[in-house]
C-alpha positions as CSV (number, residue, x, y, z in Angstrom):
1,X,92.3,81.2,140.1
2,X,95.1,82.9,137.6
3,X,92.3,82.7,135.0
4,X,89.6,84.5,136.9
5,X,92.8,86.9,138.4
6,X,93.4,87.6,133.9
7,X,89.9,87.9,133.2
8,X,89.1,90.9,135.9
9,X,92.7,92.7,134.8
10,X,91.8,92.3,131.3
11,X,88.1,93.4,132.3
12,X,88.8,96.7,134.6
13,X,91.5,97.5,131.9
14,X,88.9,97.3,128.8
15,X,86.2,99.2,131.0
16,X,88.3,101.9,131.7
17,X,89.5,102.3,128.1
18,X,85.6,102.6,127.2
19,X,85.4,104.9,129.7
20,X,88.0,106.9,128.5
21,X,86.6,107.2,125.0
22,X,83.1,108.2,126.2
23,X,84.9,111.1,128.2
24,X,86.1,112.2,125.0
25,X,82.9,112.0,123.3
26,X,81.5,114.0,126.2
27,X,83.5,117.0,125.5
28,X,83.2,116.7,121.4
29,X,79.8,116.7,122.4
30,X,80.5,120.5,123.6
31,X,80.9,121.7,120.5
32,X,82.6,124.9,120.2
33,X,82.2,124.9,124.4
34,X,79.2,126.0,126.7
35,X,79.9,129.8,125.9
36,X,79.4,129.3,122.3
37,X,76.3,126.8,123.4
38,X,74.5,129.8,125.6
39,X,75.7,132.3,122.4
40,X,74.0,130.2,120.2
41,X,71.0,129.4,121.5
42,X,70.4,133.0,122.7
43,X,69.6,133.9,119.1
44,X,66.9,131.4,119.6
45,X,68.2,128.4,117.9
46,X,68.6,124.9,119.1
47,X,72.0,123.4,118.9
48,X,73.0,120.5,116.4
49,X,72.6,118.3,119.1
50,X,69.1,119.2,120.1
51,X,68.2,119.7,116.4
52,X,68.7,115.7,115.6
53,X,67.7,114.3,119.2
54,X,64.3,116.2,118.5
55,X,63.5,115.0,114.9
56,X,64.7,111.2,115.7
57,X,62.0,109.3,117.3
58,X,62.1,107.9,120.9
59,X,63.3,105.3,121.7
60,X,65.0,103.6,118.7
61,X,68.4,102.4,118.3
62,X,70.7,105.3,116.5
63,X,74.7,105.9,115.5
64,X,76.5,108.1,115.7
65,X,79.1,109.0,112.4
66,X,83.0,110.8,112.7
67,X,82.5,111.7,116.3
68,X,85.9,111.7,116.4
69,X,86.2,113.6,113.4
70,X,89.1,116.1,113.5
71,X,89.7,114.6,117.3
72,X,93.1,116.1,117.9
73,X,93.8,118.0,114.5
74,X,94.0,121.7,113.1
75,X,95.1,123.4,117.0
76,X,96.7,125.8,115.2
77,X,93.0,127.1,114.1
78,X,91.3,126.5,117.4
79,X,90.5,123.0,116.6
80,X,87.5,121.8,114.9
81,X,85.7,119.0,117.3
82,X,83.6,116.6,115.2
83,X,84.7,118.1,112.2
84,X,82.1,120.9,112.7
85,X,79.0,118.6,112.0
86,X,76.9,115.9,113.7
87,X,75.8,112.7,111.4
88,X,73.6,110.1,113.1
89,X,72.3,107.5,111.6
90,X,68.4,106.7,113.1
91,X,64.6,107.0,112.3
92,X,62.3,109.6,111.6
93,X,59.0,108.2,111.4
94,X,60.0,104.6,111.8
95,X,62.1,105.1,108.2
96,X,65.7,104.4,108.4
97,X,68.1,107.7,107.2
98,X,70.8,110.1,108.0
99,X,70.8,113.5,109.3
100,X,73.8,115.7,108.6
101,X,73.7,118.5,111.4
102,X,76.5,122.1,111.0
103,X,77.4,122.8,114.8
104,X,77.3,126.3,114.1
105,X,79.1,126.8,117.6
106,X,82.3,125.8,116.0
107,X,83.8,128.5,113.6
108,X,80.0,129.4,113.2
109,X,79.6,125.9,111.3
110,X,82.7,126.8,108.5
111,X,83.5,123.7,106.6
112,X,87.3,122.3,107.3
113,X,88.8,120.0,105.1
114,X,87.6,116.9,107.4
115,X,84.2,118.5,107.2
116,X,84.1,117.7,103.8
117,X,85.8,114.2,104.3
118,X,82.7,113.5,107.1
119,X,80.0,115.2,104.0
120,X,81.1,113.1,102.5
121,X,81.0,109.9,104.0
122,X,77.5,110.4,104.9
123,X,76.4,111.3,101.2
124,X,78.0,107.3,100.5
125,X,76.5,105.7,103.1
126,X,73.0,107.4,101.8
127,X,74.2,106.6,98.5
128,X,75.4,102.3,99.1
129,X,72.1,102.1,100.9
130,X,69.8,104.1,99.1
131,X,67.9,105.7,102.3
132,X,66.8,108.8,102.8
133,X,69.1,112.2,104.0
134,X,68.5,115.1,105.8
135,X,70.3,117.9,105.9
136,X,70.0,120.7,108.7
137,X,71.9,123.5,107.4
138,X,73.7,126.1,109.4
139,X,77.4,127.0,108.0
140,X,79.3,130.1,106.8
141,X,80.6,128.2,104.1
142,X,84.7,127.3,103.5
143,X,86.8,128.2,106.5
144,X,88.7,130.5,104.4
145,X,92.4,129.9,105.9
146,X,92.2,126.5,104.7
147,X,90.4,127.0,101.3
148,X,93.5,125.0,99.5
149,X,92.9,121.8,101.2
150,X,89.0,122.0,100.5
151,X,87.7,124.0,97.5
152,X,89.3,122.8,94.3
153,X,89.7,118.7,94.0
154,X,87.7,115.8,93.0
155,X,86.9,114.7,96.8
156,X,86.6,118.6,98.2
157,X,83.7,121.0,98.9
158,X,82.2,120.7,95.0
159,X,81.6,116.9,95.3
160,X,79.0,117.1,98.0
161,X,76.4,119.2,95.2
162,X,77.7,116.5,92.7
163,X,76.5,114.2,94.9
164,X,73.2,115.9,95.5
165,X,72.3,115.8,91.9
166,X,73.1,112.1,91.2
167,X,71.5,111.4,94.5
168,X,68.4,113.4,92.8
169,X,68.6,110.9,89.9
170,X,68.7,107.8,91.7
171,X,65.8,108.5,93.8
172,X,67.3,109.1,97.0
173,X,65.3,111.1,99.3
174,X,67.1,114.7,100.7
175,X,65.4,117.1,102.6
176,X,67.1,120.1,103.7
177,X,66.1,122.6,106.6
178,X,68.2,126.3,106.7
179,X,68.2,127.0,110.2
180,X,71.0,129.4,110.2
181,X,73.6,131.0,107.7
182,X,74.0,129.1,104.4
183,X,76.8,131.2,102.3
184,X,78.2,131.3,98.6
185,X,78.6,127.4,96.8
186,X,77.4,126.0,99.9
187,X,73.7,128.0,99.2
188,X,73.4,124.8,96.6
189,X,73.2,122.0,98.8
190,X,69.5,122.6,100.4
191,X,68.8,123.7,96.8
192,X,69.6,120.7,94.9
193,X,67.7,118.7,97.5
194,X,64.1,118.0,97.0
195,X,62.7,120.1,99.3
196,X,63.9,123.0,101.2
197,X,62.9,124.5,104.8
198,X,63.9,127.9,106.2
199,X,63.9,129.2,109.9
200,X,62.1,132.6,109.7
201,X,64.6,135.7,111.2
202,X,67.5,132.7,112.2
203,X,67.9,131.2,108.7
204,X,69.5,133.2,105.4
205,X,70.7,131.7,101.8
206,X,72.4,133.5,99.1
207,X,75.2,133.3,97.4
208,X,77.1,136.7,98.8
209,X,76.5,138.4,101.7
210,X,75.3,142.4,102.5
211,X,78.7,143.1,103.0
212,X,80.1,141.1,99.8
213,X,77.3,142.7,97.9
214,X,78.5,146.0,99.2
215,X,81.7,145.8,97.8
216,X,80.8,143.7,94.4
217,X,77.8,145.9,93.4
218,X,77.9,149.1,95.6
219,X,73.8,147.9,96.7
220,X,73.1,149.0,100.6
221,X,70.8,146.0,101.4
222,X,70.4,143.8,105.0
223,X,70.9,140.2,105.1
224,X,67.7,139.4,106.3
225,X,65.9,141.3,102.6
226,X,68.5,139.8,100.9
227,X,68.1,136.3,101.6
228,X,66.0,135.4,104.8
229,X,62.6,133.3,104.9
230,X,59.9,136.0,103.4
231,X,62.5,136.6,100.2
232,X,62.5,133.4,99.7
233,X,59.0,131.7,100.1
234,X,57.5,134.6,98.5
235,X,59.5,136.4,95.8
236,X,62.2,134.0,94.7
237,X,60.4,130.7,95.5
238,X,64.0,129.3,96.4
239,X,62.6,127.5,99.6
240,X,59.1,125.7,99.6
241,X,58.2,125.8,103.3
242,X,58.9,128.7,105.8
243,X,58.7,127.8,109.5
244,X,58.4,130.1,112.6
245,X,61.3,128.0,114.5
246,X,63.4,125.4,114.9
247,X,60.9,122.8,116.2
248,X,58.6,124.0,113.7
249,X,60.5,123.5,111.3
250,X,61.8,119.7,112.5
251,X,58.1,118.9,112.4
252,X,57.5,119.9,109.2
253,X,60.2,117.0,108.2
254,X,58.6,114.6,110.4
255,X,56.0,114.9,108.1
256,X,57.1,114.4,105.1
257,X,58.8,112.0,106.0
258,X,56.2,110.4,107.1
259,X,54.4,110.2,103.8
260,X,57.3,108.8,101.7
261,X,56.5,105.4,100.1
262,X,58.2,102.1,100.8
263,X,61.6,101.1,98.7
264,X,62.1,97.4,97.3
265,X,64.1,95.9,98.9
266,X,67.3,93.4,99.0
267,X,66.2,90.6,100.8
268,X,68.7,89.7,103.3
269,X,67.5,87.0,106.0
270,X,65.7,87.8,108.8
271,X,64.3,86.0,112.1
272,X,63.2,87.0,115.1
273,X,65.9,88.4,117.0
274,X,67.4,87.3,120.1
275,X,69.7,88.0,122.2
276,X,73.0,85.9,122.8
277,X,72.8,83.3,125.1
278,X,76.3,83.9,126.8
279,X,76.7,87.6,128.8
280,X,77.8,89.9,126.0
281,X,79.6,91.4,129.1
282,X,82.1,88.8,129.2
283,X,83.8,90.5,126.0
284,X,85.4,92.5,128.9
285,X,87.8,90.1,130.4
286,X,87.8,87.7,127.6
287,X,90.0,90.3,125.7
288,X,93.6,90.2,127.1
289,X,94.9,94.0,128.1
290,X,98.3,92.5,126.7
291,X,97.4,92.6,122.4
292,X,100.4,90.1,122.2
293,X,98.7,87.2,124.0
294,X,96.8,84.8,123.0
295,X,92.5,84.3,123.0
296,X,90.1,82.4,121.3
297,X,87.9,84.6,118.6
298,X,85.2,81.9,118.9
299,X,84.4,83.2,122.7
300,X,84.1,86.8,121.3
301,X,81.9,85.2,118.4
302,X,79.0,83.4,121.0
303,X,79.2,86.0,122.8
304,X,77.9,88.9,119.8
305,X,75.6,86.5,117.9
306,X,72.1,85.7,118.5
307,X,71.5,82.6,121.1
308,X,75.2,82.6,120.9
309,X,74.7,80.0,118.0
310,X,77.5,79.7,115.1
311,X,78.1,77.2,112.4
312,X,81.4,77.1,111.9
313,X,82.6,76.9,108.0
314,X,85.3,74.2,107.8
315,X,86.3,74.1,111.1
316,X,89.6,72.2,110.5
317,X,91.8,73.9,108.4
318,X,93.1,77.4,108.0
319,X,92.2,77.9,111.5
320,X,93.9,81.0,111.8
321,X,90.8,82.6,110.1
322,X,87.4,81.7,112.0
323,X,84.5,81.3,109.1
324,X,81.1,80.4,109.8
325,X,77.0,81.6,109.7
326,X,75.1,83.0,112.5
327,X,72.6,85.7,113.0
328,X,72.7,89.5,114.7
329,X,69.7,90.8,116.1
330,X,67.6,88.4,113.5
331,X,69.6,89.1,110.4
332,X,71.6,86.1,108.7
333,X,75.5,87.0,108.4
334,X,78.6,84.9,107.5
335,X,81.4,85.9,109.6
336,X,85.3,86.3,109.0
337,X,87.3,86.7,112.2
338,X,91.1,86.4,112.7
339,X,91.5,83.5,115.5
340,X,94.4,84.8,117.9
341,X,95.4,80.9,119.5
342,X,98.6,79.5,118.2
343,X,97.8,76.7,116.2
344,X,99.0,72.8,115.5
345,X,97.8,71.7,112.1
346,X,97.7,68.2,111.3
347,X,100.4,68.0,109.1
348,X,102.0,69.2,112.6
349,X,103.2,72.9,111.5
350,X,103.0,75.4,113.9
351,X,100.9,78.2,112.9
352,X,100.9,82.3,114.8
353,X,97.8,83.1,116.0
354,X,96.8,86.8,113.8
355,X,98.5,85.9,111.1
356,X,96.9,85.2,107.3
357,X,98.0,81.7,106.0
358,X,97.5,79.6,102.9
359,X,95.3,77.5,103.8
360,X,93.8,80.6,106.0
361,X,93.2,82.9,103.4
362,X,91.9,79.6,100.8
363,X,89.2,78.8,103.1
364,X,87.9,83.1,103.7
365,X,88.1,83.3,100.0
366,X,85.7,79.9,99.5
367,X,83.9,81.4,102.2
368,X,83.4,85.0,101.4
369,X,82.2,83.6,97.7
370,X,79.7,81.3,99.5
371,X,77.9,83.9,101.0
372,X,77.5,86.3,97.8
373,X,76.3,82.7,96.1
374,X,73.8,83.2,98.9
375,X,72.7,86.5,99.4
376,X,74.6,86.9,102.9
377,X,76.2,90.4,104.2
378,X,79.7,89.8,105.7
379,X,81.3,91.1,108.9
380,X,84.7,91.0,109.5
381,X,86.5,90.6,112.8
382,X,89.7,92.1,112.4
383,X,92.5,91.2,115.1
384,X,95.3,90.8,112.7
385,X,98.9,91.0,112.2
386,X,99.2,90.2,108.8
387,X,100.4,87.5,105.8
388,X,102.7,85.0,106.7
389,X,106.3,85.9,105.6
390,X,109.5,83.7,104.8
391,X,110.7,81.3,102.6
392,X,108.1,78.2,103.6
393,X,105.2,80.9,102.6
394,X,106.7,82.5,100.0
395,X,107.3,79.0,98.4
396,X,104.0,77.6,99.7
397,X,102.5,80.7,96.9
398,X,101.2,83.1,99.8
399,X,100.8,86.1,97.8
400,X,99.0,83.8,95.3
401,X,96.4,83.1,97.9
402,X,96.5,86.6,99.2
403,X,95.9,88.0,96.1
404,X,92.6,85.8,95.7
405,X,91.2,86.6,99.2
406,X,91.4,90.4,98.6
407,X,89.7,89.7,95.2
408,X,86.7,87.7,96.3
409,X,86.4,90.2,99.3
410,X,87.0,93.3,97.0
411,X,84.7,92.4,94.4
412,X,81.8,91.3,97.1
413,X,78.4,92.4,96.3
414,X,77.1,91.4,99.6
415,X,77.6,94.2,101.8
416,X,80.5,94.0,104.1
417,X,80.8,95.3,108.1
418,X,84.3,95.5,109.4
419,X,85.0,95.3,113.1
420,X,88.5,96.3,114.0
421,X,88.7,94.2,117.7
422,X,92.9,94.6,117.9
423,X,95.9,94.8,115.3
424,X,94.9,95.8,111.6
425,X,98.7,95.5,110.2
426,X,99.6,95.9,106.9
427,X,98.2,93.8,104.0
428,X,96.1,92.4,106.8
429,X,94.0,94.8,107.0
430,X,92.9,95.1,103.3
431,X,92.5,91.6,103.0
432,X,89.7,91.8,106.1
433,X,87.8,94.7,104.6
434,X,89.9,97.9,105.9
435,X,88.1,101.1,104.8
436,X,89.7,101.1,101.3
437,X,87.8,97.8,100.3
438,X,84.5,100.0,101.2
439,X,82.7,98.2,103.8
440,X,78.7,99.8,104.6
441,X,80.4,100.8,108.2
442,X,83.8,100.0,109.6
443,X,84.4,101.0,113.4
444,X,86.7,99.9,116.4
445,X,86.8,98.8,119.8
446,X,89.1,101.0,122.2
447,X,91.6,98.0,122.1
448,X,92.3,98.6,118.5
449,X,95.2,99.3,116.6
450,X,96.2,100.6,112.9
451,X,99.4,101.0,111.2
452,X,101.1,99.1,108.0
453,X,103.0,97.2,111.0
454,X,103.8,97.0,114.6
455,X,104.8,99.4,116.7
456,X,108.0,97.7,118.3
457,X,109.5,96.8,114.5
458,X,108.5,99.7,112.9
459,X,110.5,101.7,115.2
460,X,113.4,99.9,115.4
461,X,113.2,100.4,111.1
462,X,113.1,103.9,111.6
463,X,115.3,104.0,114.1
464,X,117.8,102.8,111.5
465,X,117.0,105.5,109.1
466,X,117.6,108.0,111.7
467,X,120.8,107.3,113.0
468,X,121.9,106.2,109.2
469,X,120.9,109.8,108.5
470,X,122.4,111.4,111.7
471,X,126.0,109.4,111.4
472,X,126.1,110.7,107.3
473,X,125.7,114.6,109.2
474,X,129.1,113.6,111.5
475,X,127.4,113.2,114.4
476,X,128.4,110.3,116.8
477,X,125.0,108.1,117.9
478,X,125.7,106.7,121.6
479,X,124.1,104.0,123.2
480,X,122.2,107.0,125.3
481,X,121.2,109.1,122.1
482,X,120.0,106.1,120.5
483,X,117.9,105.0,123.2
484,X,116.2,108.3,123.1
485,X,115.7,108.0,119.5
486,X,114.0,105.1,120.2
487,X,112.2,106.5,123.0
488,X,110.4,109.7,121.0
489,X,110.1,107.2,118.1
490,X,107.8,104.8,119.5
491,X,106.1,107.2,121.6
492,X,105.3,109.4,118.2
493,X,104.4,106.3,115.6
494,X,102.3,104.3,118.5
495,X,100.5,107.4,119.0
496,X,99.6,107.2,115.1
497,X,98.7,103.3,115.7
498,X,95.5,104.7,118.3
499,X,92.1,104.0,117.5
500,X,91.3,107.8,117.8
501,X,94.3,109.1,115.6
502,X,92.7,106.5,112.7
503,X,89.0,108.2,113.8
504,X,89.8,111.9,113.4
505,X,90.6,111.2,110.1
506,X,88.1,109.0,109.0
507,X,90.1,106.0,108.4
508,X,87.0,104.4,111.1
509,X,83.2,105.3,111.7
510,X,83.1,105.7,115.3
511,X,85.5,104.4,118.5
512,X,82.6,102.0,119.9
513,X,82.0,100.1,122.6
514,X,82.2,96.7,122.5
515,X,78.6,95.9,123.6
516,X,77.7,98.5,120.9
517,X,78.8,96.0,118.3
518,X,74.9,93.9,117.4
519,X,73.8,97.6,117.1
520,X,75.7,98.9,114.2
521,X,75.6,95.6,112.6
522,X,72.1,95.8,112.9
523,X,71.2,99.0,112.0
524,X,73.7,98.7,109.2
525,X,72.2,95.9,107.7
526,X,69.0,97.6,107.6
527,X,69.8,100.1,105.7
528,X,71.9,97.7,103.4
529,X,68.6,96.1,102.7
530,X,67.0,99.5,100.9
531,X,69.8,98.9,98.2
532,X,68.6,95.7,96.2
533,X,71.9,93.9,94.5
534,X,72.2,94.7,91.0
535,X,75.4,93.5,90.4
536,X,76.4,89.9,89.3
537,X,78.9,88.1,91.6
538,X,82.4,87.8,89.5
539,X,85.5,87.7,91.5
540,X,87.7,88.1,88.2
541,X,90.9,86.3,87.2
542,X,91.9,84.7,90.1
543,X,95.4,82.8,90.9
544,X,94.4,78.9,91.9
């Protein structure tokens, strides 16, 4: 009865936090708000939204990229929800690609530095996995107050026409549709893409404007001579195909798309799929509201895999890591999960559930080789609080055994999905694929948390460093002072530990839930398999 009474707190709590998120995804959804919307669209142009729900086709599985994307950030501009730009992943013509949308109803599409970031991110994925990229342009270029943080460096506005080119050369296909302004530096990127649409009367490209012109030169010219459909499809043959609209113009994709020729391929395993056999559902009360307690990984495992079937990789040691094969939605994967039970070995040691071990991290190493001997993408589970610490460990050679897990993981060729399910602390969360070990697609569940430790000791450790600072000034720290120390301290860094902080900035693909999971696995493995393996599997020097 006390289990069933857990299980339906730890199942209304996880379905309101998914509830929650979706709200929030309602109002990025907005845009720059319904006023902006009706603005928009009274000029007679579709909104980003509409632009990519009308070129996808019905009724196939899509994802959406940085939704959270500036969630939270840059109020002292307005804000800047979903960084300004909509990236789905989906299918246009039954072909797998991305479409990279400006939401010209916030700051009339201007690029902020984590519109750039979100560019760019979708330029990789096209890039790991080879498939096709649209690009549906409607931006006034750099958002001017902020042209420090986005113009000059290696990873700013200049990359993304960088990327266009050696896209060019690998044979990626980009198609790119001006439905709107497209201003200055940012006039290359439909330009350097292999084939170029623009909106006739809505859409305009050149590098300066009438009124920059004006001012440069002296020349008295309108935008729409300047740089608008008829200049370019039939004096400067800048753009190859001029439409009358929006849908027109969508269409006129479709097609092509539809004539592009098929890709080799990589090979991965796959069956017919099939769902799991246990209720996917039950993830929901399975998951305990508390992060601190424990529950068994394995339950999440049947409960995400395909006839809820998993063969478990050496099931008896280094159980604090789960290992095994199983298949999502048809496609083969070998899984690495962090198993949240405490744990008895044999040798009678008692072992924390979340945290990385010796023999733990031994066996995801073997592991994570076996399935690059054998052609098999990896997902990670994270839930995990990081490597075991103290003298026994340290001892015991724990950063030895660290060091090779994050080497056979990091030098994968396989590619790697990373699941953040709770904690990602610390070293722990390199070791299971965080985002700087460049997994395909890396997203979390509500219930997830990042930070390089916990909340609870992190704050007392800056708690110390405050009042260490305070008591050099002369002031006197009382049991009440430091309680509220402690107080805004927590309440700031856990705020930083919340899936959405990490998602505004990136750090995560998408806040997702949990029943979302096969989907993006999925989908991301099928565009993995446009990208053939063309390196050679060598983990380098490795500690034994």
């Amino acid at each position: 009865m006390a289990q069933d009474l857990e299980f339906n707190k730890n199942e209304d709590k996880l379905k309101l936090m998914v509830s929650d998120i979706k709200q929030k995804l309602e109002k990025i959804h907005l845009g720059g708000g319904e006023k902006r919307i009706e603005k928009h669209k009274a000029k007679g142009k579709m909104t980003a939204r509409e632009r990519v729900a009308y070129l996808l086709d019905k009724n196939r599985p899509q994802i959406e990229i940085g939704a959270f994307a500036g969630y939270d950030m840059y109020a002292e501009h307005g804000g800047c929800p979903g960084g300004g730009v909509v990236v789905v992943m989906g299918y246009v013509k039954g072909r797998i690609c991305l479409i990279v949308a400006n939401d010209a109803t916030v700051k009339a599409g201007a690029w902020f530095p984590i519109t750039g970031k979100k560019n760019l991110r979708a330029q990789e994925i096209a890039m790991e996995n080879k498939i096709p990229i649209i690009y549906l342009v409607d931006s006034a270029g750099v958002y001017l107050p902020m042209q420090d943080e986005i113009f000059p460096d290696k990873e700013h506005f200049g990359r993304i026409f960088r990327n266009n080119a050696i896209m060019s050369s690998m044979g990626i296909t980009q198609i790119s549709a001006i439905m709107g302004s497209c201003v200055a530096g940012g006039a290359y990127l439909p330009i350097m893409s292999d084939e170029a649409l623009i909106v006739n009367k809505t859409g305009s490209i050149f590098l300066a404007g009438s009124y920059l012109v004006k001012a440069a030169i002296g020349e008295n010219i309108d935008n729409e001579t300047l740089g608008g459909a008829t200049t370019h499809c039939e004096i400067s043959g800048v753009t190859d195909y001029k439409s009358e609209d929006d849908p027109d113009a969508l269409r006129t994709i479709q097609t092509i798309m539809d004539k592009i020729g098929e890709s080799n391929k990589a090979g991965f395993s796959r069956t017919e799929p099939a769902k799991p056999a246990k209720d996917e559902k039950e993830i929901y009360g399975l998951l305990p509201v508390d992060r601190t307690k424990q529950y068994d990984m394995k339950a999440i495992i049947e409960r995400l895999v395909d006839n809820s079937e998993f063969e478990e990789y050496k099931e008896g040691y280094g159980k604090t890591i789960v290992t095994g094969y199983a298949r999502i939605d048809g496609w083969a994967v070998g899984i690495v999960a962090n198993n949240r039970e405490m744990i008895k070995t044999k040798t009678g040691e008692m072992q924390f559930g979340g945290v990385i071990y010796s023999d733990s991290a031994d066996k995801a190493s073997r592991f994570i080789a076996n399935c690059n001997q054998k052609k098999i993408p990896l997902v990670f589970l994270q839930d995990v609080s990081g490597f075991m610490v103290g003298s026994r460990s340290e001892h015991g050679g724990i950063i030895k055994d660290g060091a090779k897990m994050v080497s056979t993981m990091a030098n994968s060729v396989v590619p790697k999905f990373t699941i953040i399910i709770g904690n990602s602390y610390g070293a722990g969360n390199y070791a299971m694929c965080g985002k700087a070990y460049d997994p395909r697609l890396i997203v979390a569940w509500p219930t997830a948390n990042l930070a390089v430790m916990g909340g609870a000791q992190a704050a007392k450790v800056l708690l110390q460093i405050e009042t260490a600072s305070l008591k050099a000034k002369g002031e006197e720290i009382t049991p009440e002072v430091e309680k509220e120390l402690l107080d805004r301290i927590t309440a700031s860094y856990e705020k930083q530990t919340k899936p959405e902080y990490a998602a505004a900035r990136l750090w995560t693909d998408a806040i997702i839930d949990p029943l979302q999971t096969r989907t993006w696995i999925s989908m991301g493995i099928e565009a993995a398999n446009h990208a053939p393996i063309e390196k050679a599997y060598n983990p380098g020097v490795i500690q034994a």
